[in-house]
C-alpha positions in Angstrom: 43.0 52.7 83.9 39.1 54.1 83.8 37.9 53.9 87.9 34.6 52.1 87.9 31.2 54.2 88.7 30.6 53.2 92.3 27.2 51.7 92.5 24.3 53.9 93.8 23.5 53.3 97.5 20.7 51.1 97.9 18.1 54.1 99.8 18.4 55.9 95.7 18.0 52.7 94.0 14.7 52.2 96.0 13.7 56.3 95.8 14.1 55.9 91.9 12.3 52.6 91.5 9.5 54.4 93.7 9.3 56.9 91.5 9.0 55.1 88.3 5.9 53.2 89.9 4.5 55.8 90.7 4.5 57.1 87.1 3.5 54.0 86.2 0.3 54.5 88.4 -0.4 58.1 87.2 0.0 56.9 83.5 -3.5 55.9 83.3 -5.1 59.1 84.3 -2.2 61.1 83.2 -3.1 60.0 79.0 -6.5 61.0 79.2 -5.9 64.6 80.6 -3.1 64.8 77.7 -5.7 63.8 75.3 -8.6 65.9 75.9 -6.7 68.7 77.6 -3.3 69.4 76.7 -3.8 68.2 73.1 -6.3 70.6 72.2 -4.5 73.3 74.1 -1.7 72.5 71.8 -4.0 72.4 68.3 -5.8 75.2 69.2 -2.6 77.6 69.4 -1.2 76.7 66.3 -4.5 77.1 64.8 -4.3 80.8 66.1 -1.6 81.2 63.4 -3.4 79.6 60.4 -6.6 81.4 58.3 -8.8 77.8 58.7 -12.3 77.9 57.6 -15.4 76.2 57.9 -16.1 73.8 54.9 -15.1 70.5 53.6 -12.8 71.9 50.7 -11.5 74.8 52.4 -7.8 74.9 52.4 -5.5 76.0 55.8 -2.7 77.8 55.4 -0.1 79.2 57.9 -0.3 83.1 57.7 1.9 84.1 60.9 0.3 87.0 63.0 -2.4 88.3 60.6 -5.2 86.9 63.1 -3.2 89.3 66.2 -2.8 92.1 64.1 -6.5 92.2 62.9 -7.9 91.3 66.3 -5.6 94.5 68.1 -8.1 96.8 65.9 -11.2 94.8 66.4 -13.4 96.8 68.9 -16.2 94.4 68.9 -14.0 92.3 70.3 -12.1 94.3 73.0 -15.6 95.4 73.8 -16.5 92.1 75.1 -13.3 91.7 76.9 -14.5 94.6 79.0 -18.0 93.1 79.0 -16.4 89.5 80.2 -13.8 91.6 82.9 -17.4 92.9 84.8 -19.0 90.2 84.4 -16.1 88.1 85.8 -14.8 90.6 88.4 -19.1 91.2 89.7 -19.7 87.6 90.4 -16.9 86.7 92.0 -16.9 89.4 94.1 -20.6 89.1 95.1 -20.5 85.5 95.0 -18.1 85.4 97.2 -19.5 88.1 99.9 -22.8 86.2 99.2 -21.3 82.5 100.1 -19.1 84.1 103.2 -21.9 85.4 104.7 -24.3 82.0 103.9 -21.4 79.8 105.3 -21.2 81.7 108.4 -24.8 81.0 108.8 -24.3 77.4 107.9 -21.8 77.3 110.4 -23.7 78.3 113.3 -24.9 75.2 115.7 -28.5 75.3 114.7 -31.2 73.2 114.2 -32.1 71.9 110.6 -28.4 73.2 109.6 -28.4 69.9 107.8 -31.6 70.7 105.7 -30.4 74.2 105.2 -26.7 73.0 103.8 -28.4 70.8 101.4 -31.3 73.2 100.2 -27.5 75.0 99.6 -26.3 72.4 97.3 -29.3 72.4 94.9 -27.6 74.6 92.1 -24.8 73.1 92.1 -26.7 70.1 91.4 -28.3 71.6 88.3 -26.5 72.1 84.8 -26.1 75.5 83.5 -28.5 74.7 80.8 -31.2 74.0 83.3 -30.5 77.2 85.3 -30.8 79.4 82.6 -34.0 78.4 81.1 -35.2 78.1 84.9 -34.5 81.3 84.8 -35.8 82.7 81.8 -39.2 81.4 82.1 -39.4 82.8 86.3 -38.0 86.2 84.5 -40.7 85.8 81.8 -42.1 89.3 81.0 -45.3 88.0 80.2 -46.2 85.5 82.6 -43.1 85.0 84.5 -43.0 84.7 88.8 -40.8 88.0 89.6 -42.9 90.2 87.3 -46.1 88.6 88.9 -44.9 89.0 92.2 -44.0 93.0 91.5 -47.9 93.2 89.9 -49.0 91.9 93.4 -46.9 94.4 95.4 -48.3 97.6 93.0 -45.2 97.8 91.1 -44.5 97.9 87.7 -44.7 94.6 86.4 -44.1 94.8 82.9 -40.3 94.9 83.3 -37.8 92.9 80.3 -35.4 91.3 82.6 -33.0 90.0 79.9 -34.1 92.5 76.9 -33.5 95.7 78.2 -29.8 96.6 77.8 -29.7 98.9 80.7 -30.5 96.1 82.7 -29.5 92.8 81.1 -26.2 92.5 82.5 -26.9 93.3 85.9 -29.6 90.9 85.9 -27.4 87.9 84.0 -24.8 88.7 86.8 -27.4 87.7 89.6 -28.0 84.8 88.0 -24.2 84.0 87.8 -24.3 84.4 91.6 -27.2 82.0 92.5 -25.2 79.6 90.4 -22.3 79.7 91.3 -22.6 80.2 95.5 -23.4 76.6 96.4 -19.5 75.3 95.6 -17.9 78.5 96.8 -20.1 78.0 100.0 -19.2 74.8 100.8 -15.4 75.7 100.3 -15.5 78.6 102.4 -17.3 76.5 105.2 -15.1 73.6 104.7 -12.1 76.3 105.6 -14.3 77.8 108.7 -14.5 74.3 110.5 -10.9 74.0 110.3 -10.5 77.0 112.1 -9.1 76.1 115.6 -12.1 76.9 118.0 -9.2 77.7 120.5 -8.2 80.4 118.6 -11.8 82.5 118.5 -11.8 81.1 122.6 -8.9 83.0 123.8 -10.2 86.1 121.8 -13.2 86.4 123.6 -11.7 85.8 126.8 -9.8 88.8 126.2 -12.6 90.9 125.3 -12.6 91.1 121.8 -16.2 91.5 120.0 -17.6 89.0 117.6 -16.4 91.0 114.5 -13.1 91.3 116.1 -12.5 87.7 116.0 -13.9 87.8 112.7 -11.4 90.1 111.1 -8.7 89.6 112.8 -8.5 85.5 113.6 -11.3 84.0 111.2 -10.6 86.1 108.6 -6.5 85.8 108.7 -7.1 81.8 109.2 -9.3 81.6 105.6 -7.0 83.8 103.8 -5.6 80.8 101.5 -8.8 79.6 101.3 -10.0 82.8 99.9 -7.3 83.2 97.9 -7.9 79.5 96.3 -11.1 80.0 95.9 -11.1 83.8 94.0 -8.9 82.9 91.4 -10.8 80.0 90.4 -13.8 81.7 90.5 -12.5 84.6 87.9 -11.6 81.7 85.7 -14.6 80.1 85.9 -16.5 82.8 85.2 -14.4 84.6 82.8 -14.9 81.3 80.8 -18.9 81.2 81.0 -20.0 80.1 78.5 -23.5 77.9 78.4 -25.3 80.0 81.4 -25.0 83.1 79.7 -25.2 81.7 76.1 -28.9 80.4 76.9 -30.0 83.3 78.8 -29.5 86.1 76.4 -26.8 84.8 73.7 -25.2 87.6 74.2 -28.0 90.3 73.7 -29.3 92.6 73.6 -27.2 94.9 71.8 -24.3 92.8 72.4 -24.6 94.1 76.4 -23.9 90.3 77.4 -21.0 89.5 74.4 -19.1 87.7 76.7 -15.5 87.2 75.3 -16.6 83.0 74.9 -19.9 83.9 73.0 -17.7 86.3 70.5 -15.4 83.4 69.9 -17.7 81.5 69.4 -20.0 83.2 67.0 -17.0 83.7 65.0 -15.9 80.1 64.6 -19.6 78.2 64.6 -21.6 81.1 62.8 -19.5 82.9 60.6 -16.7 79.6 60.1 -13.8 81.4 61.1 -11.9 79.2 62.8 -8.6 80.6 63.2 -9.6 83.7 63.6 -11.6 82.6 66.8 -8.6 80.5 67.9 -6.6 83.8 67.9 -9.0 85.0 70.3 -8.6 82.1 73.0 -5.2 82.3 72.7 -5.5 86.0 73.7 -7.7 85.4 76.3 -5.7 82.7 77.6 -2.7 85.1 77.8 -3.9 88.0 79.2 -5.7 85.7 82.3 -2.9 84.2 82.8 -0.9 87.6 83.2 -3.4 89.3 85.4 -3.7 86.1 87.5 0.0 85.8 87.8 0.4 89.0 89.1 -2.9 88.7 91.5 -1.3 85.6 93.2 2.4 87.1 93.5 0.9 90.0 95.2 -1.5 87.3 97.8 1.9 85.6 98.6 3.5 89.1 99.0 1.1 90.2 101.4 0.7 86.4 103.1 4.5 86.9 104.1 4.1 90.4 105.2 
């Protein structure tokens, strides 16, 4: 004789008819990130292994790893990986010395420290479009503010901010910088006033200097913060697309190809579209790996 299931206690029958609920609740936002996010994910992968074109007639056929193989010999292209891996690696980096040092100063008990953390906030309010051709017309070299300005001072004045290749790139990256400081700021700040004031208190009673308690209780306290807020950054920025694309469109000489503006150009200009999804999809693999192994070695060091 088959023994009878015994009946799940009531605390599990209420756990699982929580957690269907709460699916149920999640459903509605959960369908539009599949649609617009993970869908396209999806299409644009299998695309990768496909020789689509651009046109109404043109026919798509699967042709396996031919897009990989020709990309591994495509210098142009690994070129602007390079080109994307500065550009990425520079503004975080200065962005986030830049915002540290801001939100310190935020920090401070000062007067006006509410007009200066909204004066802060201003590019963040403003699209990447906007910034760039704010940008372009203040780096004018005909009539632009900053060459003005240098004329004033007695120096030379007839510079080409954003068509001299020597320059270009270092230039584009301080413009990634102004951009992108507000959001990294207000992070950063957000993780300094949760701080314990206690902490930096009993420091100074026992004599340690201002930069002391910086490094080694301020410092220690933001480390998740800083780690959060990095690795975003890189993605971010590796993915740049519209700030760059406006500025120089990836001139001159190819100096500011990012990897996004290659891809792109080879989809929307030359109609290659799997081609150019075999280049996401390398991009997307390769962040992922060097990402991966930047966050295992964070946690490694966290639990040290």
């Amino acid at each position: 004789m088959t023994a009878l299931a015994a009946p799940a206690p009531p605390r599990a029958r209420r756990r699982s008819a929580e957690g269907r609920d709460a699916w149920l609740l999640v459903l509605p936002a959960l369908l539009p990130v599949m649609l617009f996010s993970v869908y396209p994910l999806v299409y644009g992968v299998a695309l990768g292994f496909t020789d689509a074109q651009a046109g109404l007639n043109a026919e798509t056929h699967f042709n396996g790893l031919d897009n990989y193989a020709a990309l591994a010999g495509n210098e142009l292209f690994w070129n602007s990986f390079k080109i994307g891996l500065v550009w990425a690696f520079s503004v975080t980096a200065l962005q986030f010395l830049a915002s540290l040092g801001l939100a310190l100063l935020l920090n401070l008990d000062l007067r006006l420290r509410w007009l200066a953390r909204t004066l802060a906030l201003i590019p963040w309010a403003m699209p990447p479009v906007i910034i760039a051709i704010m940008w372009q017309l203040m780096l004018n070299p005909n009539y632009g503010p900053v060459n003005r300005t240098l004329e004033t001072l007695g120096l030379p004045s007839s510079v080409n901010w954003l068509g001299e290749s020597a320059i270009a790139l270092p230039v584009v990256i301080v413009v990634g910088v102004w951009a992108g400081m507000p959001q990294t700021t207000i992070t950063l700040l957000a993780g300094l006033q949760s701080v314990p004031a206690e902490l930096n208190e009993a420091a100074a009673i026992d004599g340690a200097s201002t930069w002391r308690r910086f490094w080694h209780v301020t410092l220690p306290a933001l480390r998740p913060i800083v780690t959060a807020i990095t690795t975003l950054d890189l993605i971010w920025n590796f993915n740049s697309f519209a700030l760059v694309f406006v500025l120089t469109a990836g001139g001159p000489g190819g100096t500011t190809m990012l990897p996004s503006l290659f891809a792109y150009n080879e989809a929307f200009r030359y109609g290659n579209f799997g081609y150019a999804a075999a280049m996401g999809n390398v991009m997307v693999v390769l962040i992922g790996a060097f990402l991966f192994l930047y966050l295992r070695a964070q946690m490694r060091r966290r639990h040290q």
